[in-house]
Backbone bond lengths (Angstrom), bond angles and torsions (degrees), N, CA, C in turn:
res aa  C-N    CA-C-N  psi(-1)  N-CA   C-N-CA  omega(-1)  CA-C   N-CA-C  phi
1 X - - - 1.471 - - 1.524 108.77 -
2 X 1.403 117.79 129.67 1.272 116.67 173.37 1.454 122.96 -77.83
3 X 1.735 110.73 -174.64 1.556 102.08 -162.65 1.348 109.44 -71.11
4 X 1.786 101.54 -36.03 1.652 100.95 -148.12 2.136 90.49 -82.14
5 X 1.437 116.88 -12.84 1.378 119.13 174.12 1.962 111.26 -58.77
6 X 1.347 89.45 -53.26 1.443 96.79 -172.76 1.841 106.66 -55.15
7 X 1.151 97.07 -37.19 1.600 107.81 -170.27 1.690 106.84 -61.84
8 X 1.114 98.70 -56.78 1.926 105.74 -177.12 0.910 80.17 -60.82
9 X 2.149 153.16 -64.75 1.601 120.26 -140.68 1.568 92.41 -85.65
10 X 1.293 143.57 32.52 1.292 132.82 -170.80 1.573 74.10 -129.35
11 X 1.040 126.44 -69.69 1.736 117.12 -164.22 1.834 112.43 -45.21
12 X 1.107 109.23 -41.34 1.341 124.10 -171.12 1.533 101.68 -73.69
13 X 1.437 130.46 -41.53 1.237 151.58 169.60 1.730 99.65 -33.92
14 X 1.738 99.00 -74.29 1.327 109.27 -160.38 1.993 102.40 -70.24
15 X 1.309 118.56 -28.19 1.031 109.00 -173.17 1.989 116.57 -62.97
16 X 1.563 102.35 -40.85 1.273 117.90 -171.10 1.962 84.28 -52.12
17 X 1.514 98.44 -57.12 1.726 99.54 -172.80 1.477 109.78 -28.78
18 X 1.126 107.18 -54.96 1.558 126.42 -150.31 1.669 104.43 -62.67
19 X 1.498 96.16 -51.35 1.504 101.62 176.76 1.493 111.82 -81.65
20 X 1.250 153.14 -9.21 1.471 149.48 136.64 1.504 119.40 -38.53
21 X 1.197 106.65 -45.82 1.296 121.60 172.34 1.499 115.70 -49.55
22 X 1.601 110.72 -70.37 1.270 122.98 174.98 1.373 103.74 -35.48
23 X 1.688 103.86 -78.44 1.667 94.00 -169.16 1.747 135.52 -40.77
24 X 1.341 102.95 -20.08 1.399 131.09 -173.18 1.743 96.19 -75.12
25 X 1.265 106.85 -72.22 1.453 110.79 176.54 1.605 121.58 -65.42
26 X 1.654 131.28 -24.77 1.256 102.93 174.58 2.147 99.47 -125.53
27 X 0.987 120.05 40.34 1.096 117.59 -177.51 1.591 93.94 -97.67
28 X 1.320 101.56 137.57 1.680 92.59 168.27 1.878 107.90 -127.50
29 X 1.360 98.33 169.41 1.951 94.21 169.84 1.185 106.77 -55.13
30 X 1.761 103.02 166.95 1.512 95.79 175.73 1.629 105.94 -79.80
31 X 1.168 109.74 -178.09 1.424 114.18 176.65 1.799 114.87 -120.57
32 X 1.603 114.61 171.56 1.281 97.61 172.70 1.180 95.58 -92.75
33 X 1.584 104.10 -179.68 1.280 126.10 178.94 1.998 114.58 -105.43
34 X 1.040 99.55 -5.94 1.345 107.98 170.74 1.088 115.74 -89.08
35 X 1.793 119.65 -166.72 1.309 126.77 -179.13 1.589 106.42 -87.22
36 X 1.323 119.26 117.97 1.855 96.85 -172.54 1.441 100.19 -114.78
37 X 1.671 105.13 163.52 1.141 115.18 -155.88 1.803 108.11 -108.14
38 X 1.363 113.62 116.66 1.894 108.64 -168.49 1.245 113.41 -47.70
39 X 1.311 114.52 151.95 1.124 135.41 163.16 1.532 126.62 -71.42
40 X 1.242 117.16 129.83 1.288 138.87 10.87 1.431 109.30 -60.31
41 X 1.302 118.86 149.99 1.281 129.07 -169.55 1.513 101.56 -79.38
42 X 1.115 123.04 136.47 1.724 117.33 169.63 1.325 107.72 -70.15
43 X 1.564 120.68 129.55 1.373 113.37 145.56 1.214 140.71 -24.37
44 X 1.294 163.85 126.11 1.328 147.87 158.92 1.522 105.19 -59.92
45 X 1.803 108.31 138.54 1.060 83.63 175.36 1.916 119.61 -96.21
46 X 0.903 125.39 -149.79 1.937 135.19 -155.93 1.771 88.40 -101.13
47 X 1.641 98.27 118.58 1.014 105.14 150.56 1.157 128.65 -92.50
48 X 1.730 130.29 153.31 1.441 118.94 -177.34 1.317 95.82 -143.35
49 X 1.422 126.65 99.34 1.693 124.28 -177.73 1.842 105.34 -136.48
50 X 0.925 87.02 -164.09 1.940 114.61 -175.71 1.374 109.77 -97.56
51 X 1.395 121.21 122.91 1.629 127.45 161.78 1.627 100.26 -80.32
52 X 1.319 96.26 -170.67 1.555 102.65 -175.40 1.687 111.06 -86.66
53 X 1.563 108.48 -25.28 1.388 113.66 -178.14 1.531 107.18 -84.45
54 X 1.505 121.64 3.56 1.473 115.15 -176.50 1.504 136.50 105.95
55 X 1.860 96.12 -20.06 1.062 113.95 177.54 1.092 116.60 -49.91
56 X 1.689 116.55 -169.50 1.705 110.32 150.19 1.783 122.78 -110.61
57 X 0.815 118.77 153.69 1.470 111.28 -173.47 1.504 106.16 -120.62
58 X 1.456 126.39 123.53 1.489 143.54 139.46 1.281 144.51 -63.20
59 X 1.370 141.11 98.16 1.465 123.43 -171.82 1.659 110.42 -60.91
60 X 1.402 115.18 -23.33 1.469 109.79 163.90 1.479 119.16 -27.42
61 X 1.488 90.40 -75.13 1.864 108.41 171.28 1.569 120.41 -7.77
62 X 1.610 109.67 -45.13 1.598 127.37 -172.20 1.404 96.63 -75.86
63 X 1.850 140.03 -39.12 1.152 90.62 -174.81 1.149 178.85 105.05
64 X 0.877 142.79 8.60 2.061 124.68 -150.95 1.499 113.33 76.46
65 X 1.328 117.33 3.31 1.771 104.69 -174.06 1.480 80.01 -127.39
66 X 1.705 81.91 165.36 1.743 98.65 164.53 1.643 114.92 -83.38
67 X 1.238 113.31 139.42 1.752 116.27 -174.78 1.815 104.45 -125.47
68 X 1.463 96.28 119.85 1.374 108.66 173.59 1.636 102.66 -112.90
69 X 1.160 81.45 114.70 2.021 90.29 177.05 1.518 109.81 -104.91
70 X 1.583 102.45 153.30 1.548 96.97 -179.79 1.803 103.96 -155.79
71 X 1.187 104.44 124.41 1.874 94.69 -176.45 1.260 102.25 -94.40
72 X 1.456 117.59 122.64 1.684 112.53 167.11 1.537 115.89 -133.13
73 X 1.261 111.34 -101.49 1.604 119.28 159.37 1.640 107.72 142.20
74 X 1.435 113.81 162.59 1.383 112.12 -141.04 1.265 116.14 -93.76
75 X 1.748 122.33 -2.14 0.886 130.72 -171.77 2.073 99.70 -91.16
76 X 0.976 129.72 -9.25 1.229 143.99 -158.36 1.104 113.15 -52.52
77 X 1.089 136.94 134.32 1.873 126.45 178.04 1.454 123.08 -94.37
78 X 1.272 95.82 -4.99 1.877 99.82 -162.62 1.530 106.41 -152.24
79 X 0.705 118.86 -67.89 1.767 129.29 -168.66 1.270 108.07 -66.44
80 X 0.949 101.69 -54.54 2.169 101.41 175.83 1.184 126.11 -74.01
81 X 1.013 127.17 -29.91 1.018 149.68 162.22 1.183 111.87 -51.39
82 X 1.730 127.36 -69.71 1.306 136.06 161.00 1.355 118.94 -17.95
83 X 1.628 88.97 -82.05 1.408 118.79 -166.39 1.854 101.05 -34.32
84 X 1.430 99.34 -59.99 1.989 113.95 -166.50 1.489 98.09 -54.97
85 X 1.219 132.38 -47.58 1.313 135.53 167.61 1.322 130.88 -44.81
86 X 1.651 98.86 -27.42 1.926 117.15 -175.59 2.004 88.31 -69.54
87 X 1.061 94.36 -65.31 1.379 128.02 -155.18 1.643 100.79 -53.19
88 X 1.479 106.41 -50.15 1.575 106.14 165.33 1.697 113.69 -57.66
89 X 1.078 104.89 -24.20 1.939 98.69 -166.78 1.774 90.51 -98.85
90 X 1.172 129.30 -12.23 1.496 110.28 164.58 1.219 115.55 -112.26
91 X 1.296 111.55 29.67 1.983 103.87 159.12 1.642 87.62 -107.97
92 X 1.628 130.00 -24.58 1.302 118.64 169.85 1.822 122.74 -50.18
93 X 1.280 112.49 -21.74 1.386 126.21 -156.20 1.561 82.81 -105.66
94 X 0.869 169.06 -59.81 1.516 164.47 165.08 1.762 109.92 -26.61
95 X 1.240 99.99 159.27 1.740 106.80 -170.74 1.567 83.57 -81.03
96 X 1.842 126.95 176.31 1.395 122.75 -170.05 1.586 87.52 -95.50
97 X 1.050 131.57 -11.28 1.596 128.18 173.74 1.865 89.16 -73.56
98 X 0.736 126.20 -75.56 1.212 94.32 -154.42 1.786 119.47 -95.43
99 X 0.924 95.91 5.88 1.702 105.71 151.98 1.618 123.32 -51.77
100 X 1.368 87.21 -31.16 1.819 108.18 171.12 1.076 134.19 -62.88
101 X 1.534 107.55 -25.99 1.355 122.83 -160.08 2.072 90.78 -117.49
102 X 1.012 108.25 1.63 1.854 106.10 156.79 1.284 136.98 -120.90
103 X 1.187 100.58 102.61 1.550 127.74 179.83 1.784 112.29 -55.57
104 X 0.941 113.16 120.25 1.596 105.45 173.70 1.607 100.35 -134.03
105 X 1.696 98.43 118.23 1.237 117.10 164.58 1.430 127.76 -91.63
106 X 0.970 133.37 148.81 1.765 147.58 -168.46 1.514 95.20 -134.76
107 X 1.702 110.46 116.44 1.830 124.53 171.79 1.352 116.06 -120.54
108 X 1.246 113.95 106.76 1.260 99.64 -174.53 1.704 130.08 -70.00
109 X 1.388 101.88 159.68 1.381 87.87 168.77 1.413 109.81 -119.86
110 X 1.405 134.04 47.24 1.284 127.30 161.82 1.577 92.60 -152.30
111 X 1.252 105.56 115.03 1.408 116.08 -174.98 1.300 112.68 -99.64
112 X 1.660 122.46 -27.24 0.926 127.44 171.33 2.088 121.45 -65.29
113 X 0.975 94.58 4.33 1.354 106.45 161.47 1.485 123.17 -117.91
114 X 1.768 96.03 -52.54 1.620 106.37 -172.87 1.210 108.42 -82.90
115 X 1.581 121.51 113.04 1.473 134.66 158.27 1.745 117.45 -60.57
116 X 0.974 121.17 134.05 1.626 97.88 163.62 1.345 119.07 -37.40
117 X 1.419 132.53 -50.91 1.427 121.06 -176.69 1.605 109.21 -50.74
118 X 1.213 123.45 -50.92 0.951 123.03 -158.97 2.079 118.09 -78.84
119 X 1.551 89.48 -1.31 1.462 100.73 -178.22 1.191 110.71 -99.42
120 X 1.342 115.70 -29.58 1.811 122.28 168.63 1.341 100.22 -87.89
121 X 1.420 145.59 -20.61 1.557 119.43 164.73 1.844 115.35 -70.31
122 X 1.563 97.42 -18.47 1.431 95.30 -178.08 1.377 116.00 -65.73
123 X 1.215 108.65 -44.24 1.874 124.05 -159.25 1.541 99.76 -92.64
124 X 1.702 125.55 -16.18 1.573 115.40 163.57 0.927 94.18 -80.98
125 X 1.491 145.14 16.23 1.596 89.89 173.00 1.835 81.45 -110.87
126 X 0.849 140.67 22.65 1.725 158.15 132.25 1.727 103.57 -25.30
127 X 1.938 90.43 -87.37 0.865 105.77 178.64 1.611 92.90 -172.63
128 X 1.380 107.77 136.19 1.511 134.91 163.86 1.663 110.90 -4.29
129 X 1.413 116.36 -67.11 1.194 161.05 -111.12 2.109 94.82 -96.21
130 X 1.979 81.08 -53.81 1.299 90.57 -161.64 1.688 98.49 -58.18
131 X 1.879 97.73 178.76 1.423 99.11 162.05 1.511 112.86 -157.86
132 X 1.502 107.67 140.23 1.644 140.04 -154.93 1.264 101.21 -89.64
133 X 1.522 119.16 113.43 1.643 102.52 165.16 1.724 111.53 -137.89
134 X 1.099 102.92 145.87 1.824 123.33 179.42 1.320 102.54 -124.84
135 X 1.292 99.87 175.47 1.553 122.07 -160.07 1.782 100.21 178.53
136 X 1.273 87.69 164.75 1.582 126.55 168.43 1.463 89.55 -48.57
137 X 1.731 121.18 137.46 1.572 121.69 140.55 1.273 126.46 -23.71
138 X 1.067 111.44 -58.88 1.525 130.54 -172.69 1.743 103.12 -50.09
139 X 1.231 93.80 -64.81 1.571 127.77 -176.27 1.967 102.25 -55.68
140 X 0.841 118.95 -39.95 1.572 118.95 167.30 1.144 133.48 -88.88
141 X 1.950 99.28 -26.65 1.859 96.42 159.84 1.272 105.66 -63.96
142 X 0.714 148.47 -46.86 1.729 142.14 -151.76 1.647 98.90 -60.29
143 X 1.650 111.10 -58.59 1.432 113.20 168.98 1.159 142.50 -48.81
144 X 1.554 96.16 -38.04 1.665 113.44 177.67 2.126 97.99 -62.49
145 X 1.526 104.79 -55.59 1.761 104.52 -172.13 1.379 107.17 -65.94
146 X 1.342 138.27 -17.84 1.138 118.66 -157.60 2.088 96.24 -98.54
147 X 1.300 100.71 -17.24 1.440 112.90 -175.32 1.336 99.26 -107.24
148 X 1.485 141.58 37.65 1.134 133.71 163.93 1.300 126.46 45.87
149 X 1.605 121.64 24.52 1.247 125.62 -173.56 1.936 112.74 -94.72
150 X 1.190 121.03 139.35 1.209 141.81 -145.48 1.407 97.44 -115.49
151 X 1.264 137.75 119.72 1.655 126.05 -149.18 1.867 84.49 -169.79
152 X 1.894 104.37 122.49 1.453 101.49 165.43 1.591 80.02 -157.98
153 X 1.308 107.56 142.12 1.768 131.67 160.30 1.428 108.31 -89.31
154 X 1.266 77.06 117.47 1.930 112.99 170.39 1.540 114.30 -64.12
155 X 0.907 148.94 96.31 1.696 147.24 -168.40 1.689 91.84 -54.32
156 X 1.218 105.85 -179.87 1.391 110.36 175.64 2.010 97.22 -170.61
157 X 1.539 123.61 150.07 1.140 120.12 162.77 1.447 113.12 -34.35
158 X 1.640 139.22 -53.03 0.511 135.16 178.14 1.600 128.32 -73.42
159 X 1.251 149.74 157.28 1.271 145.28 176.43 1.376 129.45 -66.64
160 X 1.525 90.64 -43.85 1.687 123.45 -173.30 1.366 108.11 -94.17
161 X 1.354 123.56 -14.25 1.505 110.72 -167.98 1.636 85.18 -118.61
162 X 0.699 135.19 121.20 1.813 133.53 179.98 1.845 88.60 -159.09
163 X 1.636 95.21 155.71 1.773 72.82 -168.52 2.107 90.26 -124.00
164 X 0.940 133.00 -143.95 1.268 128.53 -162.83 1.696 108.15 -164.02
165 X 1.184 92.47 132.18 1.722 103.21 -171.17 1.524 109.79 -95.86
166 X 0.801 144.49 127.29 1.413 144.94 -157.00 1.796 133.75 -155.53
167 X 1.442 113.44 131.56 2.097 84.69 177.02 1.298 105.26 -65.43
168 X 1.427 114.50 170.92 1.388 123.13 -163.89 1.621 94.20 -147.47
169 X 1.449 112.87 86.26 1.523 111.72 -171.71 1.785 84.82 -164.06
170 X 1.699 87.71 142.17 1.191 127.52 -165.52 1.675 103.98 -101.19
171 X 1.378 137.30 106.24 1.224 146.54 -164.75 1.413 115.95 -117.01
172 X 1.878 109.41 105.32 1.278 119.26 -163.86 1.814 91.28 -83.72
173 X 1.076 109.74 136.86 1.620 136.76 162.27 1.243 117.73 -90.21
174 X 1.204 162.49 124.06 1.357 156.04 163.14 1.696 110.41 -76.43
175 X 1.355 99.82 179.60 1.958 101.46 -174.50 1.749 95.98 -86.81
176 X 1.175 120.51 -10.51 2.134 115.12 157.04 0.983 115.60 -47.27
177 X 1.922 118.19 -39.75 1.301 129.47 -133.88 2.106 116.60 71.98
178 X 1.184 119.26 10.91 1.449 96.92 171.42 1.224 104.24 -100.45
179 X 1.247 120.78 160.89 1.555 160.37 -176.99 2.003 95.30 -52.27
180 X 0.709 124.26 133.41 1.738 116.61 174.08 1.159 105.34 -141.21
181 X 1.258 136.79 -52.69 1.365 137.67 -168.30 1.691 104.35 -150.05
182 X 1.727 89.67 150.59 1.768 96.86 179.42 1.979 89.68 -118.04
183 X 1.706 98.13 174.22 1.024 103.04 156.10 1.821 128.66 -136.15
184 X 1.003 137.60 128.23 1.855 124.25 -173.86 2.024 89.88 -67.02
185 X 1.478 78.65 162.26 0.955 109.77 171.98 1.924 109.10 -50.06
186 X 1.755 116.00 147.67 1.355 90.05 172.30 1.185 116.24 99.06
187 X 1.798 118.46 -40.96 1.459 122.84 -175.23 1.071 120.47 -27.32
188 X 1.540 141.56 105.52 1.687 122.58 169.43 1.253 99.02 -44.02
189 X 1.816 103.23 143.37 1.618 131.52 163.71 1.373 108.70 -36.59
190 X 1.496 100.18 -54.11 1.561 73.13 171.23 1.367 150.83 -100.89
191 X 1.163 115.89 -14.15 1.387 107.49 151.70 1.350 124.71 -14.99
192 X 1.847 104.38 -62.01 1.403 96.89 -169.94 1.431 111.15 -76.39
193 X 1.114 140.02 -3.54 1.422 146.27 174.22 1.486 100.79 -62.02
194 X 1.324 112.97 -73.90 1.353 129.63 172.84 1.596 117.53 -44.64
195 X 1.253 120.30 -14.25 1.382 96.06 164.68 1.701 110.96 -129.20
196 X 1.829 105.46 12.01 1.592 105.39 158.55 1.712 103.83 -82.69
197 X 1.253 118.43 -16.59 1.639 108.92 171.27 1.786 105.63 -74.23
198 X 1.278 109.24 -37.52 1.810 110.91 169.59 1.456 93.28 -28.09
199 X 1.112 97.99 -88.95 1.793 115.45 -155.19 1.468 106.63 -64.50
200 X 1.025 132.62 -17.70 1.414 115.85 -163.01 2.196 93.07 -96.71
201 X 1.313 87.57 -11.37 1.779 74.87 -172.97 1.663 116.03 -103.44
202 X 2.018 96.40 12.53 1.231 105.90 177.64 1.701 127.91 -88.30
């Protein structure tokens, strides 16, 4: 091999180096796109509510799956509505394997209207899949404080139609059960797509 040969496979050598390097030194993980929550990750804490058939329901139960929680309620004109709709069009964007493995819960925050029946007919017609839960006052303050949710009824002329002020954030769960990422209201679809593939491929 001649000199000026050795030289080009030595230049070409060091360049490949050069750029390995880089990627090594400024490549980083991906990140989410939501609000994420520091490490140590908080536990979520234990839900304990009402299915539509009467049972009782546990967020334990979930598990090993991904859990997207969301407090709204069924009388809602805008936000819940939205939101359940976001949430239906990004378990569509997931392979059906792992669409499987995300749980999306709906809690209400006006119980004095929303029955369990009437909270799982809301969110099937979402999607099948999802699931609606109510409870006792008592039984939902505890949920509402321990999940930082912000909940006041709006009076209205009417008695029955009064509407409810509420946070409106979407709370990713991992298959540990800790808290990892939130989302505001609004989130583009994909974002949250993009960071239920985070977690689900962890």
């Amino acid at each position: 091999m001649d000199r000026k040969t050795l030289l080009v496979g030595l230049g070409s050598f060091l360049v490949i180096l050069m750029v390995g390097a880089a990627v090594l030194i400024f490549a980083k993980p991906a990140s989410f796109r939501g609000t994420t929550y520091g490490e140590p990750y908080p536990q979520a804490s234990e839900i304990a509510l009402t299915r539509s058939d009467g049972t009782s329901f546990r967020l334990s139960e979930l598990r090993g799956d991904v859990v997207l929680i969301f407090f709204g309620y069924t009388s809602c004109p805008d936000v819940c509505p939205t939101t359940m709709a976001e949430l239906k069009v990004a378990l569509t964007e997931l392979s059906a394997e792992d669409a499987a493995r995300v749980k999306v819960l709906f809690v209400t925050v006006d119980p004095d209207r929303d029955t369990p029946q009437l909270v799982q007919e809301y969110v099937a017609r979402f999607n099948p899949e999802f699931i609606g839960l109510s409870g006792t006052q008592v039984e939902l303050e505890k949920v509402w404080q321990v999940y930082g949710i912000y909940r006041e009824i709006v009076p209205s002329p009417s008695a029955t139609n009064y509407t409810v002020n509420h946070t409106a954030r979407v709370t990713l769960i991992d298959q540990q059960g800790n808290m990892r990422v939130s989302f505001g209201f609004d989130t583009p679809v994909e974002d949250i797509v993009h960071d239920l593939n985070l977690i689900l491929k962890r």
